[in-house]
Biotite code that builds the C-alpha atoms (Angstrom):
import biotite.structure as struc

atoms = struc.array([
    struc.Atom([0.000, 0.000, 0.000], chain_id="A", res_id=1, res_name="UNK", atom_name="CA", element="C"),
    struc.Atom([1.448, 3.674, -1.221], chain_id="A", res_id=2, res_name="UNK", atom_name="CA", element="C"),
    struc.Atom([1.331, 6.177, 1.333], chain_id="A", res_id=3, res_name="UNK", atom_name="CA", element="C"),
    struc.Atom([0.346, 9.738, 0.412], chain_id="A", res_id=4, res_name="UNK", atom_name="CA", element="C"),
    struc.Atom([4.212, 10.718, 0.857], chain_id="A", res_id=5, res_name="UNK", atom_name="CA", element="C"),
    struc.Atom([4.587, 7.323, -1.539], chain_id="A", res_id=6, res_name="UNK", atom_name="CA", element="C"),
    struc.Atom([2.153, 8.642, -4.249], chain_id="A", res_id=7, res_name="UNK", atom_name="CA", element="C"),
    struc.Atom([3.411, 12.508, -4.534], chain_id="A", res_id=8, res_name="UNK", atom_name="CA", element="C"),
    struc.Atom([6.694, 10.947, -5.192], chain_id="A", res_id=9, res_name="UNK", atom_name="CA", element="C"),
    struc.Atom([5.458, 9.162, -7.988], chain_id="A", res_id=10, res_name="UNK", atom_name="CA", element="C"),
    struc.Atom([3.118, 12.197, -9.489], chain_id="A", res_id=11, res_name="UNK", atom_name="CA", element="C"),
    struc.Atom([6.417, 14.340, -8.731], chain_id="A", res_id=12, res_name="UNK", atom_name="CA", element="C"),
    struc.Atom([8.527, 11.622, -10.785], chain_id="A", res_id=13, res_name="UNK", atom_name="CA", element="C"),
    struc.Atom([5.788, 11.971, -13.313], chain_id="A", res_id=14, res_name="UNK", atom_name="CA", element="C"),
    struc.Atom([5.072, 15.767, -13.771], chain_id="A", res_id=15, res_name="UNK", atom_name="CA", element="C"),
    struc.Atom([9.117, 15.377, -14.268], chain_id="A", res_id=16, res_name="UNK", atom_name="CA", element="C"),
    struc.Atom([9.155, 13.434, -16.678], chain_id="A", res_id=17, res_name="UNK", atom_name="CA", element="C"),
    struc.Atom([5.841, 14.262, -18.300], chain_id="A", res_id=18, res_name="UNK", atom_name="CA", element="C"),
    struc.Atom([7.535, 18.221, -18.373], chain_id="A", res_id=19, res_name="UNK", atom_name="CA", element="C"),
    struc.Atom([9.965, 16.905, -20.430], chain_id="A", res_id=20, res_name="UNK", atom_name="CA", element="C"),
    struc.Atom([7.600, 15.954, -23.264], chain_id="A", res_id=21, res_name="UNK", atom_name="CA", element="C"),
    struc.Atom([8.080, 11.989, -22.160], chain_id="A", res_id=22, res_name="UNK", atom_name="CA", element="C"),
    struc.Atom([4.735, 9.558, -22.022], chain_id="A", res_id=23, res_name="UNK", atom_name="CA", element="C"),
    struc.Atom([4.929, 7.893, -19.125], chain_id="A", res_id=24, res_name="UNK", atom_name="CA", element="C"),
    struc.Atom([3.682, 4.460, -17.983], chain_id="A", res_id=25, res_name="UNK", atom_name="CA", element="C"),
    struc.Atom([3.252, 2.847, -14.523], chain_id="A", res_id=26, res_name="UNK", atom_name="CA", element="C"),
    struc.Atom([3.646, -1.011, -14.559], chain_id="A", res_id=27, res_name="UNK", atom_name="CA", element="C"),
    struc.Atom([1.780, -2.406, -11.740], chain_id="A", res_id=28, res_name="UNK", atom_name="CA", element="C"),
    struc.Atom([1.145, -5.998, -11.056], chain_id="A", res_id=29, res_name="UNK", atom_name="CA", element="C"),
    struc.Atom([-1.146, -8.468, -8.774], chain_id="A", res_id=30, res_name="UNK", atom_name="CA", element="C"),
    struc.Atom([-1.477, -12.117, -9.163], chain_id="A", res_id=31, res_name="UNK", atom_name="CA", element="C"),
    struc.Atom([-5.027, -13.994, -9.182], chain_id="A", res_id=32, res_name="UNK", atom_name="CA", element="C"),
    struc.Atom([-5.314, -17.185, -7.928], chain_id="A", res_id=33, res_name="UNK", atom_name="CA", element="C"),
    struc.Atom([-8.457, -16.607, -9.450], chain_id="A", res_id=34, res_name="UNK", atom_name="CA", element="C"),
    struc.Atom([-10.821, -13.608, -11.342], chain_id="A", res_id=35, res_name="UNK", atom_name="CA", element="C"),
    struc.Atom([-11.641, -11.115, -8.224], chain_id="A", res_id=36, res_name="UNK", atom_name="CA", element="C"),
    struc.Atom([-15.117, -11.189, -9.943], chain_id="A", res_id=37, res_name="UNK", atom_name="CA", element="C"),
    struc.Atom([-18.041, -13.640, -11.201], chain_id="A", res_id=38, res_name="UNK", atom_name="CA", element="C"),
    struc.Atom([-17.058, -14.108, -14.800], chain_id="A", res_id=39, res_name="UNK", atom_name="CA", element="C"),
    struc.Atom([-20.112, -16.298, -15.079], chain_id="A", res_id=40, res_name="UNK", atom_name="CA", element="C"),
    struc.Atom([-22.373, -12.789, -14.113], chain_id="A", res_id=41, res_name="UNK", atom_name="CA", element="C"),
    struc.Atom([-23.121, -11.090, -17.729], chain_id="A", res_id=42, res_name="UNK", atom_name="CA", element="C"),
    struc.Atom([-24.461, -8.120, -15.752], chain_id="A", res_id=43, res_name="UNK", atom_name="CA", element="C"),
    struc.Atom([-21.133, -6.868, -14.964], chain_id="A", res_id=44, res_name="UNK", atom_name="CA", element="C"),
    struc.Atom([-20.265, -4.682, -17.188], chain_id="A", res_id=45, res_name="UNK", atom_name="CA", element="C"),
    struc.Atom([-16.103, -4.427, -18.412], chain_id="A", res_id=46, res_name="UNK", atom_name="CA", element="C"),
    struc.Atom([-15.360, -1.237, -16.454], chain_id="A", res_id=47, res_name="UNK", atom_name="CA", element="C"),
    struc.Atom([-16.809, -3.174, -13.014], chain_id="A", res_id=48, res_name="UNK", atom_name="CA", element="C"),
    struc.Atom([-14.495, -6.200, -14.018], chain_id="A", res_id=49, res_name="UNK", atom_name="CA", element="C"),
    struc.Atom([-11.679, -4.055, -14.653], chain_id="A", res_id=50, res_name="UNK", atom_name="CA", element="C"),
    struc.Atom([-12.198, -2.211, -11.390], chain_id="A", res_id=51, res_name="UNK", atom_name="CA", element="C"),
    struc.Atom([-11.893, -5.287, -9.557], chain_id="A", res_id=52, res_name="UNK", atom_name="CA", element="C"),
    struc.Atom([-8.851, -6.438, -11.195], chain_id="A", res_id=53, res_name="UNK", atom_name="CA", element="C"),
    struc.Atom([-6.752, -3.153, -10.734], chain_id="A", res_id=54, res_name="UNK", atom_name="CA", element="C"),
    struc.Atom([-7.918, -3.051, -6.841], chain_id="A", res_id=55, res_name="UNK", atom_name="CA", element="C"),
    struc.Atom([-4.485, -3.515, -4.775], chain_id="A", res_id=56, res_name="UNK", atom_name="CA", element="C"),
    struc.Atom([-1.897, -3.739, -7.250], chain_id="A", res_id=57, res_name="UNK", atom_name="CA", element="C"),
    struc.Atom([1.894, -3.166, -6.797], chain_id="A", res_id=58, res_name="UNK", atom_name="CA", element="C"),
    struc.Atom([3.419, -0.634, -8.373], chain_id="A", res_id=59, res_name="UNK", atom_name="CA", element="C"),
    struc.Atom([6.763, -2.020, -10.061], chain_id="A", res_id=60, res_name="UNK", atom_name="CA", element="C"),
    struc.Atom([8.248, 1.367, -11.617], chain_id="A", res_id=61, res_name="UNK", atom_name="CA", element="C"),
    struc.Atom([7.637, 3.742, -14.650], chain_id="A", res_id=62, res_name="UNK", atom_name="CA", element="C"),
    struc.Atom([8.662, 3.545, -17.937], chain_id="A", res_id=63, res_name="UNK", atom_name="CA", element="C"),
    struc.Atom([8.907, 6.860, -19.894], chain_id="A", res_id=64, res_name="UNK", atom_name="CA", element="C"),
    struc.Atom([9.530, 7.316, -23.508], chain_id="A", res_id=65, res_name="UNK", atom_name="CA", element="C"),
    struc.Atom([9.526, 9.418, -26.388], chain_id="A", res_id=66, res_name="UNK", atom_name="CA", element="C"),
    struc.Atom([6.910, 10.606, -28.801], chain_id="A", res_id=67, res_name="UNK", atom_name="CA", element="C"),
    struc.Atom([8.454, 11.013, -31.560], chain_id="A", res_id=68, res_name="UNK", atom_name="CA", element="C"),
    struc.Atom([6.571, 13.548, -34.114], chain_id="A", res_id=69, res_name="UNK", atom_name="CA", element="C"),
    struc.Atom([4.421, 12.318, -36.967], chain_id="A", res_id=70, res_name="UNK", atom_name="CA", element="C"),
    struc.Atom([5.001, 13.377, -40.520], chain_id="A", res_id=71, res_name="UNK", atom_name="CA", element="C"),
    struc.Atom([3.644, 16.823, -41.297], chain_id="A", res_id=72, res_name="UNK", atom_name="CA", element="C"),
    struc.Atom([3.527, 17.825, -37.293], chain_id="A", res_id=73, res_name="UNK", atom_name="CA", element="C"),
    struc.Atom([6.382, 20.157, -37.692], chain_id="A", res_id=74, res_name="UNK", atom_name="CA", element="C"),
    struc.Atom([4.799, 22.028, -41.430], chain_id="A", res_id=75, res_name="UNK", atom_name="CA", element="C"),
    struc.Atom([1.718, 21.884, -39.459], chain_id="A", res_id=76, res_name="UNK", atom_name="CA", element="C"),
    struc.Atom([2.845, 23.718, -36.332], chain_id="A", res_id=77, res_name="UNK", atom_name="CA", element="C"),
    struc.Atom([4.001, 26.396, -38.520], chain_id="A", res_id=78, res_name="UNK", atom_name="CA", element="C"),
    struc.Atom([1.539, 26.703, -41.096], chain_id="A", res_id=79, res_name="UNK", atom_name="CA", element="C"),
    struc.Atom([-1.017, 27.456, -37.990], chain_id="A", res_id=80, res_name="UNK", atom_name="CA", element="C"),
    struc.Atom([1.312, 29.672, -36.299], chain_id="A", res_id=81, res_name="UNK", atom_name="CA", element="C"),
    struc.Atom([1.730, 31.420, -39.423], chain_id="A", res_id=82, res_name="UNK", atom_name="CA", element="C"),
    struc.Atom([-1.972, 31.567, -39.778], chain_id="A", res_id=83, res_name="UNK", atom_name="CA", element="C"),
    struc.Atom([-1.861, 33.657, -36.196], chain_id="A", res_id=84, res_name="UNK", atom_name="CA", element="C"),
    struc.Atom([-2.958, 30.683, -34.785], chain_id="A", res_id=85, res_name="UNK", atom_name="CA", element="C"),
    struc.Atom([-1.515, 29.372, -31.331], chain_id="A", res_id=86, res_name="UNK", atom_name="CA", element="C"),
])
């Protein structure tokens, strides 16, 4: 269990990164002995089955990368800015 101190370390780790123009992922695990839900109930819908399988994970670290631009981005960006658009 993350304590608040825990979690604003992460979000500062994040904003960090994330200020940097990096995505940034947090890989998290639990194991199941079985499905926390009944997968045999069709009135659960996805979102309630995925809420029970993301309740107490561990948080194993974050993975940041790049975004690299797409083709175009950069003519884009300055065809808009051009265009007194910001």
């Amino acid at each position: 269990q993350l304590t608040e101190q825990d979690k604003q370390q992460v979000l500062d780790i994040v904003d960090k990164y994330s200020s940097r123009a990096l995505r940034v992922l947090a890989i998290a695990v639990r194991t199941f002995e079985s499905m926390p839900f009944d997968a045999s109930n069709e009135d659960l819908s996805t979102d309630q089955k995925f809420e029970a399988c993301r309740a107490n994970l561990k948080l194993m670290g974050l993975v940041a990368s790049i975004d690299p631009d797409r083709d175009g981005v950069p003519q884009s960006v300055l065809a808009a800015r051009g265009a007194g658009i910001r």
